[in-house]
C-alpha positions in Angstrom: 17.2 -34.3 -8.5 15.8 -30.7 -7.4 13.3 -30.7 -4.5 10.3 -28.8 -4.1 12.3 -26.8 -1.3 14.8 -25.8 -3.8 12.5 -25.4 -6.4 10.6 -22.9 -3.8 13.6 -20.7 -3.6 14.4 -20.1 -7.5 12.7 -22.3 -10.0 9.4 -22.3 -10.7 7.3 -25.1 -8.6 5.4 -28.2 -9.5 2.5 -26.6 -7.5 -0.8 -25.9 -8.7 -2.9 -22.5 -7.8 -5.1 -23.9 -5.1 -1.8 -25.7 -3.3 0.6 -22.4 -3.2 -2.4 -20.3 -2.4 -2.7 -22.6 0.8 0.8 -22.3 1.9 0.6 -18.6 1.2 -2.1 -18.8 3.7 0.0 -19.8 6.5 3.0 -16.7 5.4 0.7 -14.1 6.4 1.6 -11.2 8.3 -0.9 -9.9 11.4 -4.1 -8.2 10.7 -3.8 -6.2 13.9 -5.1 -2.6 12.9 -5.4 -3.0 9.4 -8.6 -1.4 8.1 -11.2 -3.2 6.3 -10.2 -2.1 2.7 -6.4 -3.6 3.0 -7.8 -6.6 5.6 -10.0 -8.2 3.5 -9.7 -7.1 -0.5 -6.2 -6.0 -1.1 -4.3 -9.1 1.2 -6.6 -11.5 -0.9 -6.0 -10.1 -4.1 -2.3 -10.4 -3.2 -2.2 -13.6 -2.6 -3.7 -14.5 -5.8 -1.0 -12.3 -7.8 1.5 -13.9 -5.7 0.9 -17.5 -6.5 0.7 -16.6 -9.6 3.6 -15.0 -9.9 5.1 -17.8 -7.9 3.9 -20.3 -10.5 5.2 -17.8 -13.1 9.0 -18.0 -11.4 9.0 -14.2 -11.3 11.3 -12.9 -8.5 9.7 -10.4 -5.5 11.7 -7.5 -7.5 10.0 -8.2 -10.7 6.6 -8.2 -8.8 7.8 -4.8 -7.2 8.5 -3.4 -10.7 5.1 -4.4 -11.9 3.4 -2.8 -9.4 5.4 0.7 -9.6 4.8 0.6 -13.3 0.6 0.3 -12.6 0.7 2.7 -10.3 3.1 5.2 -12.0 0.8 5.2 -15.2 -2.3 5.9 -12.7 -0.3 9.3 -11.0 1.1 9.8 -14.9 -2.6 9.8 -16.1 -3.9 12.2 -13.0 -1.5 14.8 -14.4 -1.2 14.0 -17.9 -5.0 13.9 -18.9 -7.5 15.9 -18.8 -10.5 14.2 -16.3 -13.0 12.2 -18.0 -15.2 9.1 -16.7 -12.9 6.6 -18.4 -10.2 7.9 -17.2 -10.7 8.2 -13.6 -12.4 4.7 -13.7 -8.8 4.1 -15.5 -6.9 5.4 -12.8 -8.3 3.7 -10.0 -8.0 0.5 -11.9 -3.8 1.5 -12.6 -3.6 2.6 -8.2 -6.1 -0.6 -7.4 -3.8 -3.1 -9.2 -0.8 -1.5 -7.9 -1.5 -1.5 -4.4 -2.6 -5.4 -4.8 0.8 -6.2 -6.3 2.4 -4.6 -3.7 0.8 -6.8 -1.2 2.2 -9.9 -3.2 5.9 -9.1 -3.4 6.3 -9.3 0.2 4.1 -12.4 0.6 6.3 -13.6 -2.4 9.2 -13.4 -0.9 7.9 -15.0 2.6 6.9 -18.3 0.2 10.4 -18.4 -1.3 12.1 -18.5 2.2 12.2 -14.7 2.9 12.9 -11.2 1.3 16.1 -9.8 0.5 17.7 -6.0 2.0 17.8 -4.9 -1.4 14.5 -5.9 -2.1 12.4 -4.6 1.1 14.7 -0.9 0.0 12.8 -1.1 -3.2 9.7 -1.7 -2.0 9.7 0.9 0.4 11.9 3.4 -2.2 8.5 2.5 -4.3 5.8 3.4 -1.5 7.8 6.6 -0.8 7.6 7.6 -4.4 4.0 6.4 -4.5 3.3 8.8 -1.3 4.5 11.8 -2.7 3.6 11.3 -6.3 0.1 10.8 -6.1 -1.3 13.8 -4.1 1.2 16.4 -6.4 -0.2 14.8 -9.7 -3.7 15.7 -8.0 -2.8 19.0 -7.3 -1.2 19.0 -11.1 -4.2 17.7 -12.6 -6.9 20.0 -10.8 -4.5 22.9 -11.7 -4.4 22.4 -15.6 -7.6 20.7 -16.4 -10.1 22.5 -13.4 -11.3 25.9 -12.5 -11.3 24.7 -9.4 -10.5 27.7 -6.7 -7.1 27.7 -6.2 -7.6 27.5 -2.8 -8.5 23.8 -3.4 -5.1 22.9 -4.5 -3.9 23.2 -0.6 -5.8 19.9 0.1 -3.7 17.5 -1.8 -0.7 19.6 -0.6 -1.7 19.0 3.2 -2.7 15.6 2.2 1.1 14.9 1.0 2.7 16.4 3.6 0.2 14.1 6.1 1.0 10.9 3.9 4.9 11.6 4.0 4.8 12.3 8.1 3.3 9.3 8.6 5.0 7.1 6.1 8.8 8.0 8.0 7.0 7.8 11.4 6.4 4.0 10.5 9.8 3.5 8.4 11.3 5.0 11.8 9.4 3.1 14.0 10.3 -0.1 12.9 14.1 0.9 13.0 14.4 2.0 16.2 12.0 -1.2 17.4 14.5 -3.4 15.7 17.5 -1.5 17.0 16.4 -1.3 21.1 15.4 -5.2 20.5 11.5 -5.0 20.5 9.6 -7.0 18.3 8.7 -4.9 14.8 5.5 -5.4 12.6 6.6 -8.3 10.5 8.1 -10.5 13.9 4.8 -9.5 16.1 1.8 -12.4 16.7 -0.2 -12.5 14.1 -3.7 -12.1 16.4 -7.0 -10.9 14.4 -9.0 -8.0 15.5 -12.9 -7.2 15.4 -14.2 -5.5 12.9 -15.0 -2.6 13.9 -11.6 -1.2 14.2 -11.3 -2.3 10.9 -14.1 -0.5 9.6 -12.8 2.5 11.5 -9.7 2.5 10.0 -11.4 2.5 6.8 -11.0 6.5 5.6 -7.1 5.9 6.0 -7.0 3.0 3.6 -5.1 3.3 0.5 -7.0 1.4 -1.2 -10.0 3.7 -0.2 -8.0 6.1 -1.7 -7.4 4.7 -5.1 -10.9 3.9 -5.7 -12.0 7.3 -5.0 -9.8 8.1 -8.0 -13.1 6.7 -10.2 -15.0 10.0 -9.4 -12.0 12.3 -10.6 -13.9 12.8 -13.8 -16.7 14.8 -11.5 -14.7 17.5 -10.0 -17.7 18.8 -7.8 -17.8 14.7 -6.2 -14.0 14.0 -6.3 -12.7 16.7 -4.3 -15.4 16.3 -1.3 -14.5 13.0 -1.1 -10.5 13.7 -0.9 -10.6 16.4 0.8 -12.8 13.8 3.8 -10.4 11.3 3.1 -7.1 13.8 4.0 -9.1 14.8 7.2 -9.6 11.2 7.9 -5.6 10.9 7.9 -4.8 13.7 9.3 -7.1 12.7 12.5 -5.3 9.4 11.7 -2.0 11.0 12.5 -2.7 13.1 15.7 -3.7 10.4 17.3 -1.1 8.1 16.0 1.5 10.2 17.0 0.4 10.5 20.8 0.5 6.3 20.9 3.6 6.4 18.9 6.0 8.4 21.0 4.7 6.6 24.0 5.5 3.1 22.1 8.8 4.5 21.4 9.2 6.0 25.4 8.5 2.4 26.4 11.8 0.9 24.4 14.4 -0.5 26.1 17.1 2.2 26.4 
């Protein structure tokens, strides 16, 4: 007879919504520093798709793959069409829903006993392709279908160079925590911190980001509002860095 621990790890479980969204509740990683957007809508949301999918007996991969394919059809559509209303309420939807599905895989594979090497390399070969993508389809899109000054196009240029900086800085932090023997994101306490800092940390959100997307079909609106939201993380990331090295300084040699 299968049990419901082997049934967790494969199979899809004789759980109901309410009862794996409970013990998804307890596979949660630390809210330490993350802003408000990510804190309290996107780790939610997650955790919905991911009982689903749980329910579903879809692997983390396959929730990975989902979520690339949203958010490759929102950066397809910021290049590929010409700005409209629809379509920038469209492409916030395609980002919005990708970035929430991103949350579930990994809290999928936490419920199902723990991710894979192979899979955590996709997820991250994703985000890296998300970071890049999006700002060059913005600079694509303003280019063909704007008479924007060309001037302009240097924002989502800077902001893409910002986004990849900091998205190694992390990727390397992590290694080098786990390789001197310090504790990395996913093995620190899982403490809760005020709100403020999470409102603070709210311009650097992603999901900030995506929604913005809503107001690309008003040119004169949308750029303002990414052009604050690049300064926001490039402010982010001078700081960062300081903290940063002196985290890394601190490691046992």
């Amino acid at each position: 007879m299968t049990t419901v621990a082997e049934r967790s790890a494969g199979d899809s479980p004789p759980l109901g919504l309410r009862a794996t969204l409970d013990r998804l509740a307890t596979a949660q990683k630390g809210s330490a520093g993350a802003p408000l957007y990510s804190r309290f809508v996107n780790r939610p949301l997650g955790r919905v798709f991911a009982a689903l999918a749980f329910g579903a007996g879809l692997s983390p991969n396959a929730v990975t793959a989902v979520s690339a394919v949203f958010t490759a059809t929102g950066v397809a559509m910021l290049a590929l069409v010409p700005p409209s209303v629809p379509m920038g309420l469209a492409v916030a939807a395609c980002l919005a829903l990708g970035y929430g599905l991103d949350a579930a895989d990994g809290q999928l594979a936490r419920l199902r006993g723990g991710g894979s090497p192979a899979g955590e390399w996709l997820d991250h070969m994703v985000d890296a392709a998300k970071v890049v993508g999006l700002h060059l389809a913005v600079a694509i899109g303003l280019y063909r279908f704007t008479d924007v000054d060309p001037a302009v196009l240097l924002v989502p240029l800077g902001f893409c160079f910002v986004d990849v900086v900091i998205f190694f800085a992390m990727m390397l932090n992590e290694a080098l925590r786990a390789q001197h023997g310090a504790a990395t994101r996913a093995q620190g306490p899982t403490q809760q911190v005020g709100i403020a800092r999470s409102v603070l940390a709210l311009p650097t959100d992603y999901g900030v980001l995506a929604l913005s997307f809503a107001f690309f079909g008003a040119t004169s609106v949308f750029v303002p509002v990414y052009a604050a939201l690049g300064l926001a993380e490039g402010l982010f990331l001078a700081l960062a860095l300081v903290k940063w090295f002196r985290e890394m300084d601190r490691l046992p040699r």
